[in-house]
C-alpha positions as CSV (number, residue, x, y, z in Angstrom):
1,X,-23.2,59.6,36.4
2,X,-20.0,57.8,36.6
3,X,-18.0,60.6,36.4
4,X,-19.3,61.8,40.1
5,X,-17.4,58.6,41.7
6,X,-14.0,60.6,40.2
7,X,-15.0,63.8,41.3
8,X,-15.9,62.3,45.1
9,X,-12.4,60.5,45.3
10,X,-11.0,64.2,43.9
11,X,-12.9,66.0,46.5
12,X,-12.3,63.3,49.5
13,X,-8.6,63.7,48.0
14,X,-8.6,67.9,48.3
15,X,-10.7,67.9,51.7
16,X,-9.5,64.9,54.1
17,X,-6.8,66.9,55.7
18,X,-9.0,70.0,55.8
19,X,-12.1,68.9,56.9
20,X,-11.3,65.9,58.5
21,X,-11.0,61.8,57.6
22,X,-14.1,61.4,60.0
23,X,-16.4,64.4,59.2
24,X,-16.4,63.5,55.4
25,X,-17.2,59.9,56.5
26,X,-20.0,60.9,58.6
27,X,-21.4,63.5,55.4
28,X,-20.6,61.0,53.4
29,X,-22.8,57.9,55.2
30,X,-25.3,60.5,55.2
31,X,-25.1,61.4,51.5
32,X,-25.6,57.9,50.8
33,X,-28.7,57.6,52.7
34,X,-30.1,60.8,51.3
35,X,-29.4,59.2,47.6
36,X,-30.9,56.0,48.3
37,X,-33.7,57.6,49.5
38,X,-34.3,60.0,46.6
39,X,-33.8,56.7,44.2
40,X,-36.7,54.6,47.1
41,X,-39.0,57.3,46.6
42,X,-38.7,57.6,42.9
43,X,-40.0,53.5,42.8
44,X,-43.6,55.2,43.8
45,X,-43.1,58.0,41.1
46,X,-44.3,57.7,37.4
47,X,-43.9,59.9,34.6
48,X,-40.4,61.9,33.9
49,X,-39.9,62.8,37.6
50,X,-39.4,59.1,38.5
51,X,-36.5,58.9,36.4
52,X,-35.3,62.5,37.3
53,X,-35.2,61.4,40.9
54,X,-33.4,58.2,40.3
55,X,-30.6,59.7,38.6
56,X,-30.4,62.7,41.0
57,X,-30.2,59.5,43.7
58,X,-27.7,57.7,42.0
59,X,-25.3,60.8,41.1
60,X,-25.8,61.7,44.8
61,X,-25.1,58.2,46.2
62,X,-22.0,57.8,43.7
63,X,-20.4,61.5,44.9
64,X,-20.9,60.9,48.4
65,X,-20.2,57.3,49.0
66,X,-16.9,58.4,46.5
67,X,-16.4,61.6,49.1
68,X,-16.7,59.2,52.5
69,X,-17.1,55.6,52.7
70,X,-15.7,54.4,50.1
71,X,-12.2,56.8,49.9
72,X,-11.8,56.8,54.1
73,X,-12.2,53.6,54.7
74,X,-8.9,52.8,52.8
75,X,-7.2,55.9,54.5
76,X,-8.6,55.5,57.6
77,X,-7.7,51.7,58.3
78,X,-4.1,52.6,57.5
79,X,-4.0,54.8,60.3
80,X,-5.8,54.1,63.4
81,X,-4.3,51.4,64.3
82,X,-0.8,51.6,66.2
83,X,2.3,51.4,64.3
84,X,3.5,48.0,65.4
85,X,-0.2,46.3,64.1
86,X,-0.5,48.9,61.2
87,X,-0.2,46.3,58.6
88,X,-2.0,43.2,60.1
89,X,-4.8,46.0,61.2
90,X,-5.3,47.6,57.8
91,X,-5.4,44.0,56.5
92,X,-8.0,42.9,58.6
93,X,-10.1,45.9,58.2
94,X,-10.1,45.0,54.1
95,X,-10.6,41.3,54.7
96,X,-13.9,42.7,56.4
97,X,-14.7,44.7,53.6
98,X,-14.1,42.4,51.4
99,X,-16.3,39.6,53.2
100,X,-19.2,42.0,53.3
101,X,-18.8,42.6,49.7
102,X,-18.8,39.2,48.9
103,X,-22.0,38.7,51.1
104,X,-23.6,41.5,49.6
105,X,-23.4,40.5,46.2
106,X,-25.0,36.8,47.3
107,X,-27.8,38.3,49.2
108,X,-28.8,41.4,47.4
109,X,-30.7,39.2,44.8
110,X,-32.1,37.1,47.3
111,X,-33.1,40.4,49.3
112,X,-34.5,42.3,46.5
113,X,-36.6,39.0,44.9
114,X,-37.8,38.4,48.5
115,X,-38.6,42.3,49.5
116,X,-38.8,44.4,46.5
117,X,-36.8,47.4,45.1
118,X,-38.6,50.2,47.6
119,X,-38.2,48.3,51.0
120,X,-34.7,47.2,50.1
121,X,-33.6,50.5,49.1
122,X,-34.6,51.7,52.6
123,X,-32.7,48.8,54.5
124,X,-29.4,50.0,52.3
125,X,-30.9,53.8,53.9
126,X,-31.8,52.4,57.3
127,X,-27.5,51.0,57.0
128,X,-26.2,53.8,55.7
129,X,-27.6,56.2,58.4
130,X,-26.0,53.2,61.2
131,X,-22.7,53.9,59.4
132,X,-22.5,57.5,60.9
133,X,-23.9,57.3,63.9
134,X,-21.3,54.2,64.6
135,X,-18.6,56.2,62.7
136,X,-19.3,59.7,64.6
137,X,-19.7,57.4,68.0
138,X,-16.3,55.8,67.9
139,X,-14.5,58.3,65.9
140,X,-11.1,58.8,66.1
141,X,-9.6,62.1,64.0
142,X,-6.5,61.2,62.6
143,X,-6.1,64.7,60.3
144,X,-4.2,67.2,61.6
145,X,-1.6,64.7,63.8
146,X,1.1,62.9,63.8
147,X,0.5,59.1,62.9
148,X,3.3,58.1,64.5
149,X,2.9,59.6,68.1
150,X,-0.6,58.5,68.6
């Protein structure tokens, strides 16, 4: 399973320029939400099929979140912003990141004691479907230009 987070960074690697920084961010939001939901649904499952599903969720979730999200981000912040804030921007961006990680861990024990596996599983869908539409809303392609002229 873990060997799908290599092959997203690989693939995000081979395809940002190609397909585009924002695109894959979007597909990959959207892969993530499609995993998540797969590994939801399988909580109501039993038998062989429930674990089939999960892993198909998780290999899904770990490719896609590898392919977008999680690879992008990191190139993306590193360009948007103009050159003379580039480093403070980028900065800022993984203070964010890191601050939302850092909640995350503290509150997804507290969340999933409090809701349960199935309906926190499809809050971590309901986000990762508000990912893309705010990332295809305020998009900005950087593939394809010049960095410096924009």
């Amino acid at each position: 399973m873990d060997c799908l987070l290599i092959v997203g960074v690989i693939c995000a690697i081979i395809f940002s320029e190609s397909i585009g920084r924002m695109k894959l961010q979007i597909y990959g939001f959207i892969g993530c939400a499609v995993g998540l939901l797969c590994a939801a649904v399988s909580v109501k499952m039993h038998g062989d099929y429930q674990m089939y599903l999960l892993f198909l969720g998780f290999m899904l979730f770990n490719f896609m979140n590898n392919l977008g999200p999680n690879a992008q981000t990191y190139l993306i912040s590193g360009e948007v912003f103009p050159v003379k804030i580039r480093a403070k921007g980028a900065g800022f961006a993984a203070s964010i990141a890191k601050f939302g990680a850092i909640l995350t861990a503290f509150l997804f024990p507290i969340l999933l004691h409090g809701i349960g596996v199935f309906s926190l599983l499809l809050c971590l869908v309901v986000t990762s479907l508000l990912g893309a539409w705010v990332t295809h809303k305020y998009r900005f392609e950087t593939s394809g230009r010049n960095i410096e002229s924009m």
